[in-house]
C-alpha positions, 0 to 999 in steps of 0.5 A: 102728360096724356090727354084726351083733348075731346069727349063728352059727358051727359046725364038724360035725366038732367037733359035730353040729347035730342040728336041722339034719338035715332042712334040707339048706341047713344041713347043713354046717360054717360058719365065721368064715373064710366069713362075713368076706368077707361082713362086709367086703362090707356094712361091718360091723365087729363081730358077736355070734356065739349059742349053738346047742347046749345043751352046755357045751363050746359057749360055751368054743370061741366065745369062743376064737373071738372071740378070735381074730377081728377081726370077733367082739366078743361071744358069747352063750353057754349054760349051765343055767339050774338049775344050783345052781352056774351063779355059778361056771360063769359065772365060769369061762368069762369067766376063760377064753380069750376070755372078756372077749367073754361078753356074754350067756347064752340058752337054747332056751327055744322048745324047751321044752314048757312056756309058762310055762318062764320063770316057773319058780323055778329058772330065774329064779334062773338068769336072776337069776344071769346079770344078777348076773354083768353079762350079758344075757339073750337070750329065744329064744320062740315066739309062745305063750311070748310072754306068759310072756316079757313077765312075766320082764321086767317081774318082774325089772327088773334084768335087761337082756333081748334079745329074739331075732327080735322074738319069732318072730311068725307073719307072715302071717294073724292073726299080726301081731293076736296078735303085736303086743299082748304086743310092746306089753306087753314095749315098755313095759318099759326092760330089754328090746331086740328084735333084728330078726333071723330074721324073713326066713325066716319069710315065705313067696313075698311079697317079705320087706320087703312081709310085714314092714313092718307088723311093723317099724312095729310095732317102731319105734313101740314098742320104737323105733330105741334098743332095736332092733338088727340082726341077720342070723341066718346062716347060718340066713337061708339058708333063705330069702336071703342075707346080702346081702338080709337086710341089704338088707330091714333097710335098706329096713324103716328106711329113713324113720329119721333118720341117728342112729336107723339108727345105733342099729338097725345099731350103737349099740343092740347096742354099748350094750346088750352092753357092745361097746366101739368 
């Protein structure tokens, strides 16, 4: 089973995505219906649709969502993470419709001034809740949150972490020196995987796979293939390639792995960590 373990969906008429206002490319409405001749295309038989918006309709439509799509088997959802309540707001979205493919929860932790948001106690409580409740918890980060991240996993061991986007390394410069130590660090921890997913449109002209081989090699040496996982990040990949080429640069970035380690970066990892039943 293939799977692309990150993208996102949204409609303009149902909601506005303001933070794509000045990015004309995005400033529209993406639907499951676009996306699936594109899954079919590249063989990919399941996806993990994430949150964009911190709002608590979003993560309901989602998962009415994957319930009526072949191709969608899980959602990452959002609610607060300091709710006093978030047990039972999580308890009402998988008694839903749909919400058997509630595999996880995230927050735009990157959009929160404070770097050490995560050592907060009413968001560990909140992070603690979700594990509670069976779900993963999805750590969206800049790179200065990067060390904060790293203390979250290690701190909460029962908690299974997905870290998105490799943790939003600046490529190019000292990016990869200042990037790599904490990723070492969040390796050494076995409830967390990383996503190889958003990176694409954090390269400048360089060819995409040329810029992000070092950081792959990064990954695979320490995270490795099981606790890897593809994701395409469409449509925001559209900023710099299509679907079609971010795959292609995955494919190309792990192309020395062995048939069963590919399997693990392009599916197996993602079924095993969010509970995705073949």
């Amino acid at each position: 089973m293939r799977i692309d373990a990150h993208h996102h969906l949204w409609d303009l008429e149902v909601r506005d995505q303001p933070w794509t206002r000045d990015l004309p490319a995005l400033r529209r409405t993406f639907t499951a219906a676009e996306l699936r001749p594109t899954l079919d295309r590249n063989t990919i038989d399941a996806t993990v649709v994430v949150q964009t918006m911190a709002v608590p309709e979003e993560t309901p439509e989602l998962l009415a969502l994957a319930a009526g799509d072949p191709h969608i088997r899980a959602v990452v959802g959002w609610t607060s993470l300091t709710d006093p309540g978030i047990a039972d707001r999580l308890a009402e979205l998988r008694e839903g419709p749909g919400g058997s493919a509630l595999v996880g929860i995230r927050h735009g932790i990157q959009d929160e001034a404070d770097p050490d948001w995560t050592a907060r106690p009413d968001v560990r409580r909140g992070i603690e809740a979700v594990a509670a409740a069976g779900l993963v918890y999805d750590l969206l980060v800049r790179p200065d949150q990067l060390p904060a991240a790293v203390r979250a996993v290690r701190e909460l061991p029962d908690v299974r972490f997905v870290l998105d986007h490799a943790g939003n390394p600046v490529v190019g410069g000292d990016g990869l020196a200042s990037w790599t130590s904490p990723l070492t660090e969040l390796a050494d921890c076995p409830n967390v995987a990383v996503k190889l997913s958003g990176l694409v449109t954090r390269t400048a002209k360089t060819p995409a796979h040329a810029a992000l081989r070092p950081y792959a090699d990064v990954l695979l040496a320490t995270v490795g293939p099981d606790r890897l996982m593809f994701g395409s990040d469409w449509p925001v990949c559209l900023l710099a390639a299509e679907y079609d080429e971010v795959l292609a640069v995955a494919e190309t970035l792990t192309e020395d792995l062995d048939a069963e380690e590919r399997e693990a970066v392009f599916g197996t990892t993602a079924a095993r960590w969010y509970g995705i039943p073949a």
